[in-house]
N, C-alpha and C positions, 0 to 999 in steps of 0.2 A: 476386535474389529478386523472384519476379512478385507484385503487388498483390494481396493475400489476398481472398477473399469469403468471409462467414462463415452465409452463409445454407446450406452443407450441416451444419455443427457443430449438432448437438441438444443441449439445455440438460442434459441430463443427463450427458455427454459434456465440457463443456464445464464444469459442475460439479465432475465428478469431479477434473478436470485440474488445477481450482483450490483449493478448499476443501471437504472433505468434509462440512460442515457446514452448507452456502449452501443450502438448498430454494426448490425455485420455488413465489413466491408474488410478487403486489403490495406494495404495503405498506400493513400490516395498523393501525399504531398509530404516534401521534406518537415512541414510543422506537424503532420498528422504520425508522423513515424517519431516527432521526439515526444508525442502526447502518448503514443504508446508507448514507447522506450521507459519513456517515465511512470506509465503505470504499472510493468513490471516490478517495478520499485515497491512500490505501493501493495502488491500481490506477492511479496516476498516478506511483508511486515503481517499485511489481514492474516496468509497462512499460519504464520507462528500465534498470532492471537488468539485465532479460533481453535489453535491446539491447544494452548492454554489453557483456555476457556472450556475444552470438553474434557482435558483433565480432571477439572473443577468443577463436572458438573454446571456453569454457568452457561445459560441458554439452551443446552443441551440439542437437540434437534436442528436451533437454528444457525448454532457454532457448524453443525457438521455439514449442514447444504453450504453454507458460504465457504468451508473450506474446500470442498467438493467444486465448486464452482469458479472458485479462485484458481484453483491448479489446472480446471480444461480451457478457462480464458488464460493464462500463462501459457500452455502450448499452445494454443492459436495464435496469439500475439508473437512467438519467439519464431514460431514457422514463418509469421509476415515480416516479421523484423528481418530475420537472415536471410529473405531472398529480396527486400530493400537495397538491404548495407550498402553503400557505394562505392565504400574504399575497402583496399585489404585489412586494413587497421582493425576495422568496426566490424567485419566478418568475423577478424581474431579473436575479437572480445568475444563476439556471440558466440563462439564457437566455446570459448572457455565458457560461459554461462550457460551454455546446451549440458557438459558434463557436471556443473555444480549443481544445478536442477534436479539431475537426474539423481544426484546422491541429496539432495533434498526431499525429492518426493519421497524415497524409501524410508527417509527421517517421520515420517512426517505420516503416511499411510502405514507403514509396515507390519505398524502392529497398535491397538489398542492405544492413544491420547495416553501418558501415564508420568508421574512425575520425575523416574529417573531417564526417561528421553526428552525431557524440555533444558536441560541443556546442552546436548547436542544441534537442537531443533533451533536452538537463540544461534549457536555458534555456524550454524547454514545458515542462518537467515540472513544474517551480516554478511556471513560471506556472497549471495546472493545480488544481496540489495544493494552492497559497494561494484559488484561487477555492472549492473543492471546500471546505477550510477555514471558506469564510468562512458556506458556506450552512450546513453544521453547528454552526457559531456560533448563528447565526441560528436553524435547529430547536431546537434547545437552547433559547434565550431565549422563543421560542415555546409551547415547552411548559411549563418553571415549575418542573420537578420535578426534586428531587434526584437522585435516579437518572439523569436524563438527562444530566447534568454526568458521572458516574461513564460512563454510556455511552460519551460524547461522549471521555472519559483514557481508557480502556481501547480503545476503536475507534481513537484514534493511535497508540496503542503497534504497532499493525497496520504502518503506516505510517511510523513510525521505524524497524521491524527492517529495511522495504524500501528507506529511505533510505540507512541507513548501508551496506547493500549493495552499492546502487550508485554510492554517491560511493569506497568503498572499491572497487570494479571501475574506477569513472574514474582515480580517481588511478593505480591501476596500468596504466593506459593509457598515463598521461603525459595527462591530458585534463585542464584548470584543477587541476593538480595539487596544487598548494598552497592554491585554493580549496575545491577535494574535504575535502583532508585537516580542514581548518577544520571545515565543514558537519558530516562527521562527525563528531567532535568534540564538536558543539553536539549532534547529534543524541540521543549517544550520554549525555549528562549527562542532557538532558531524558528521556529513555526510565528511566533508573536515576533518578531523582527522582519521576516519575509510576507508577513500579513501586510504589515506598514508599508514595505516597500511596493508591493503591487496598490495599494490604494492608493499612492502619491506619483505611482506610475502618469506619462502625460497620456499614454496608450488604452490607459482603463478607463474607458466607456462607463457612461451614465448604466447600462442594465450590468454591467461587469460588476460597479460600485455596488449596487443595489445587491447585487449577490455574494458579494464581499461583506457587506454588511451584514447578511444572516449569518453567513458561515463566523463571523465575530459574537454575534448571540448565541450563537449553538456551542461557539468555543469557551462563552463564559458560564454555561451549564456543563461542560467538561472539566473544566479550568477547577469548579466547585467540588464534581465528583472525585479527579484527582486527589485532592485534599483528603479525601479518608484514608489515604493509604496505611496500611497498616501490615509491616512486612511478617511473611509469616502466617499471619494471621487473617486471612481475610473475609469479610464481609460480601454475605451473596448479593444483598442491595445495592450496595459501591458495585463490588464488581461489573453486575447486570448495566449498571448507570453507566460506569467506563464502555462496556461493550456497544451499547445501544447507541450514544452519544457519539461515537468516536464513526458509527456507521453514518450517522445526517450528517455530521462533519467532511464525511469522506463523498458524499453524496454532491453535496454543493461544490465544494472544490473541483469534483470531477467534469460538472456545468461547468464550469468557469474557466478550466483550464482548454475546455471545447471550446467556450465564447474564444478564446487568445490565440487558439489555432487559426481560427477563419478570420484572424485581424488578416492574416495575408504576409 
């Protein structure tokens, strides 16, 4: 695989490919910058998935537009994020996730999907996705407001569908397989405990619930696929069902986490 340039991809294009729901804008308000902050997060897990995934031959064509697409909505987002920040704190951070990125992408484009760069490629991504973490912490504490805490749980659930994805794609690699399966694991509690909590939210609205509730359907077709794991060894059916499943999971979530921005 030759080094990608994404300067022909048009954002609209490039939207489509990822979230039907993403409009191009700056950022507009303190909850609209931790909605992005928090999908960084999110675009530091789908990347390592869909490297996985084109390791393995699994999706093949559509692993590689999403990963394509994922990294030029990361630089858009990290450009609007940094010229946000409002404190020196949260510039600092961005600042350290501007260079972790950068040794990310190289992971990750450099050369050909291939099994002995997907642990490298897990050990960016973490490191990534705890930085990306830590500034939506930070936006959060910044703004003050309830709602943005709700933002801040509903915009990881993003980001856990992606995760267990693809520690569920590594393990079937045989990649830190037993570490995989763990991560998952954890991921997979946190995401079903943070489900609960936004549904018994006093904040989440009748059309919030409503799309709470699919994203819970979608997750018990995920929850099933998981269950084939089989480390080492994996299953193109399972697998294709984790990748596909984990995308409508990421889909609604990412609705939902927009509905919790404009609570205000």
């Amino acid at each position: 695989m030759k080094r990608r340039t994404f300067a022909s991809l048009s954002i609209a294009s490039i939207s489509a490919c990822l979230l039907p729901s993403i409009a191009v804008s700056q950022v507009i308000d303190i909850n609209d910058a931790i909605n992005k902050a928090g999908r960084q997060r999110m675009l530091s897990q789908r990347a390592a998935k869909s490297y996985m995934a084109m390791g393995q031959k699994i999706q093949g064509d559509h692993a590689d537009k999403i990963l394509t697409a994922s990294m030029a909505l990361f630089d858009r987002q990290l450009a609007e994020l940094k010229a946000f920040a409002p404190t020196p704190e949260i510039k600092t951070t961005y600042a350290t996730l501007e260079t972790l990125w950068s040794d990310y992408k190289v992971a990750l484009v450099g050369s050909a999907a291939a099994k002995a760069g997907a642990e490298p490629v897990l050990t960016l991504a973490g490191k990534v996705m705890q930085t990306a973490n830590q500034a939506t912490v930070q936006l959060e504490a910044f703004s003050g407001k309830a709602t943005s805490k709700l933002v801040n749980i509903s915009g990881r659930q993003r980001m856990l569908s992606q995760r267990m994805a693809a520690f569920y794609l590594s393990a079937s690699w045989g990649v830190q397989a037993p570490v995989s399966a763990t991560e998952l694991a954890k991921a997979k509690d946190e995401f079903i405990k943070a489900h609960d909590l936004l549904k018994n939210a006093p904040e989440s609205t009748p059309a919030i619930k409503t799309e709470l509730q699919l994203a819970e359907t979608q997750f018990t077709f995920f929850e099933q696929a998981l269950r084939d794991l089989k480390p080492g060894a994996g299953d193109a059916t399972a697998q294709t069902n984790v990748f596909t499943t984990s995308e409508r999971i990421l889909q609604v979530m990412d609705g939902v986490t927009g509905m919790y921005s404009k609570l205000g």
